[in-house]
C-alpha positions, 0 to 999 in steps of 0.5 A, spaced: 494 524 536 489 529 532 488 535 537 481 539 537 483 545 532 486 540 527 480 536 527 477 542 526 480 543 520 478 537 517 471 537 519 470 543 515 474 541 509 469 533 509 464 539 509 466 542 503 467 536 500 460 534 501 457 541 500 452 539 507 454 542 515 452 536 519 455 534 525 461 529 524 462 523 528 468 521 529 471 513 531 476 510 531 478 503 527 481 498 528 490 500 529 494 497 524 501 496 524 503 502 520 498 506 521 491 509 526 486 511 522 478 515 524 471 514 520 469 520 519 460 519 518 454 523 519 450 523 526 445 518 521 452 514 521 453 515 513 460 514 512 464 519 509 471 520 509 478 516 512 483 520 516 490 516 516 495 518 521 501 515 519 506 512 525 514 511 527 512 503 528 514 501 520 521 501 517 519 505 513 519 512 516 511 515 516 513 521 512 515 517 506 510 513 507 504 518 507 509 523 501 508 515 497 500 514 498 499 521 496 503 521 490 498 514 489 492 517 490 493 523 486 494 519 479 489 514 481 483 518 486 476 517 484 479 512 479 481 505 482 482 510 488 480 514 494 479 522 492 484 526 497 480 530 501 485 534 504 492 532 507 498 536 511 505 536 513 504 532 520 503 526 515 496 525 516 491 524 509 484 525 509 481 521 504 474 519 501 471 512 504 470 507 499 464 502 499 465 495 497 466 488 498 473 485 500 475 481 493 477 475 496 471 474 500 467 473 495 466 468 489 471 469 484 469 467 477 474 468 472 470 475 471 473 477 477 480 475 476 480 477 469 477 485 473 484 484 478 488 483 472 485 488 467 486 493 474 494 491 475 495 493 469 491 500 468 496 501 474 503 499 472 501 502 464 499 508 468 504 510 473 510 508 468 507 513 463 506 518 469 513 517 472 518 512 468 522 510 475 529 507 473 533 501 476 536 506 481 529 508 483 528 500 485 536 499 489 535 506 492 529 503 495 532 496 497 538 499 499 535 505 503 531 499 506 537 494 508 541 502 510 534 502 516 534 495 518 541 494 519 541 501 523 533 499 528 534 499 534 529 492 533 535 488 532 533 486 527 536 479 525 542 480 522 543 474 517 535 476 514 539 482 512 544 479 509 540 475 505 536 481 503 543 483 501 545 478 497 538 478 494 537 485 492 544 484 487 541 478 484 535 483 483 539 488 480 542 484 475 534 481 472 533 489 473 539 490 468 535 486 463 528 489 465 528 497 466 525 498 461 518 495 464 519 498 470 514 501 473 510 504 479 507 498 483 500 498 489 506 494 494 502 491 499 496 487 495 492 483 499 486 482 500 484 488 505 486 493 500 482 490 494 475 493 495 469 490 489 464 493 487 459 490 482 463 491 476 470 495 478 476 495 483 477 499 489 485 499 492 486 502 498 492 503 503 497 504 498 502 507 502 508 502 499 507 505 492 513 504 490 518 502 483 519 496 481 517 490 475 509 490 475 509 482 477 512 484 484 504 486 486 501 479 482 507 475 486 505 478 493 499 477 494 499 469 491 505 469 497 498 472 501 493 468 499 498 461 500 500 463 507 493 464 510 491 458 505 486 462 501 485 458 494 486 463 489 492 464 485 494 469 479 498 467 473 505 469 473 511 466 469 515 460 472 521 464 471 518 472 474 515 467 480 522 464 481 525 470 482 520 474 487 518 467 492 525 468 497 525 477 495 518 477 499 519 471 504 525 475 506 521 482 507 516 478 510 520 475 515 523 481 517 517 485 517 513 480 523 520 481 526 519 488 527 511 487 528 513 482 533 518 486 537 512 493 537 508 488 540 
C-alpha cells in the first residue's frame, strides 16, 4: 500500500522529526477495520512514529475519515494527542507514538475516572471554541451516513436503516433544545484508544471526531465497556442515557453488518 519513494519520503520527514539519521524499521501492526497501520522504530527498536493508511472498508469513505482525524490531531496534538509528523492527500497520516497503558486495563480509582472526565471535557470545551458546529453539522453527518448505507453494495438490512432513520429525527428535536452545547465529540471512545500515563491521558485513533452533544462519547464507551462486560461505568444523567442507548445499539448493529460482510 506504501511504495518505496513514498515511504521514502516519510523516513526523512520522522528523521527530521527526531533531528537523527538512523535506519528506520518498518512493521506492520495488527489490521483493524477501517484502517493498516506501520510502526516506524529505529534499528535498537525505539519506537517513533505510527503511519495510518486509511481503507474503503468503513461506511464512512477513507478521505473524510483521514480530513477528520487530522483536523483532530491538529487542535489537539502534543496535548492529549499524537503530534502530526506528516500527512499527504492519498489519505495517509504520519503521526507520533505515543506510549502508555490501555485506561481500562489498569486499576481504576476515582482519580482515574475524575482524569477521563477532566479529559472529555477539555476536549468538547476545546473543540466548541475552535469550531462551534450547529445542528445541521450533526444531521448532515447522520443524513449523509443513512444516504451511504441505503446506497452499499453490503446490503445492509433495510429495517436497521429505518430505524436509524426514525431515530435520528427524534434526535433532531433534542438538538433543537440543545445546540447550544454541541460540540466536537473523539466518536470511537473505547478502551484502545485511551492511553495513561502516570498522571495524563492520551487519545488515539480519532478519525470519527465529529459534531455532536459532548455525552455521545461518555455513553458509548459505557455501551463498550457493558458489551465486553467490563465494570466501569461513567456518570451520565438518565435522561441523555435514555436518549443515546438505542442511537448507538443501532449504529453498532450496522457496523458489525459491514465488519461481518468485509470478513
Amino acid at each position: 500500500m506504501i511504495n518505496d519513494s513514498l515511504k521514502l519520503e516519510i523516513e526523512v520527514e520522522v528523521m527530521k522529526k527526531y533531528n537523527f539519521m538512523p535506519e528506520l524499521i518498518w512493521s506492520k501492526l495488527e489490521k483493524g477495520f477501517t484502517n493498516t497501520k506501520y510502526l516506524i522504530t529505529t534499528k535498537s527498536q525505539k519506537r517513533l512514529a505510527v503511519c495510518k493508511v486509511y481503507s474503503d472498508t468503513d461506511i464512512i469513505p477513507p478521505v473524510i475519515r483521514f480530513k477528520r482525524e487530522k483536523l483532530a490531531l491538529e487542535l489537539f496534538g502534543g496535548d492529549i494527542a499524537p503530534k502530526i509528523i506528516w500527512s499527504s492527500n492519498a489519505n495517509i497520516l504520519v503521526y507520533e507514538y505515543v506510549q502508555g497503558k490501555e485506561f481500562l486495563k489498569m486499576d481504576l480509582d476515582q482519580e482515574k475516572k475524575e482524569l477521563l472526565e477532566k479529559t472529555l471535557d477539555h476536549i468538547h470545551d476545546k473543540a466548541r471554541i475552535a469550531k462551534s458546529p450547529l445542528k445541521q453539522d450533526v444531521m448532515d453527518f447522520y443524513n449523509r451516513l443513512i444516504e451511504e448505507y441505503e446506497n452499499s453494495p453490503k446490503n445492509y438490512p433495510p429495517e436497521l436503516i429505518e430505524e436509524l432513520k426514525k431515530i435520528t429525527k427524534i434526535h433532531g428535536k433534542i438538538l433543537d433544545s440543545n445546540e447550544e452545547n454541541l460540540t466536537y465529540i473523539h466518536g470511537d471512545l473505547v478502551p484502545p484508544n485511551l492511553l495513561f500515563q502516570e498522571k495524563k491521558l492520551m487519545l488515539i485513533d480519532w478519525e470519527y471526531f465529529r459534531p455532536e452533544l459532548p455525552c455521545f462519547d461518555s455513553n458509548y464507551l459505557n455501551y463498550y465497556s457493558k458489551a465486553h462486560k467490563i465494570p466501569f461505568e461513567m456518570i451520565v444523567e438518565k435522561e441523555r442515557r435514555d436518549q443515546y442507548i438505542q442511537l448507538i445499539d443501532t449504529l453498532e448493529k450496522l457496523w458489525y453488518h459491514g465488519y461481518k460482510k468485509k470478513k
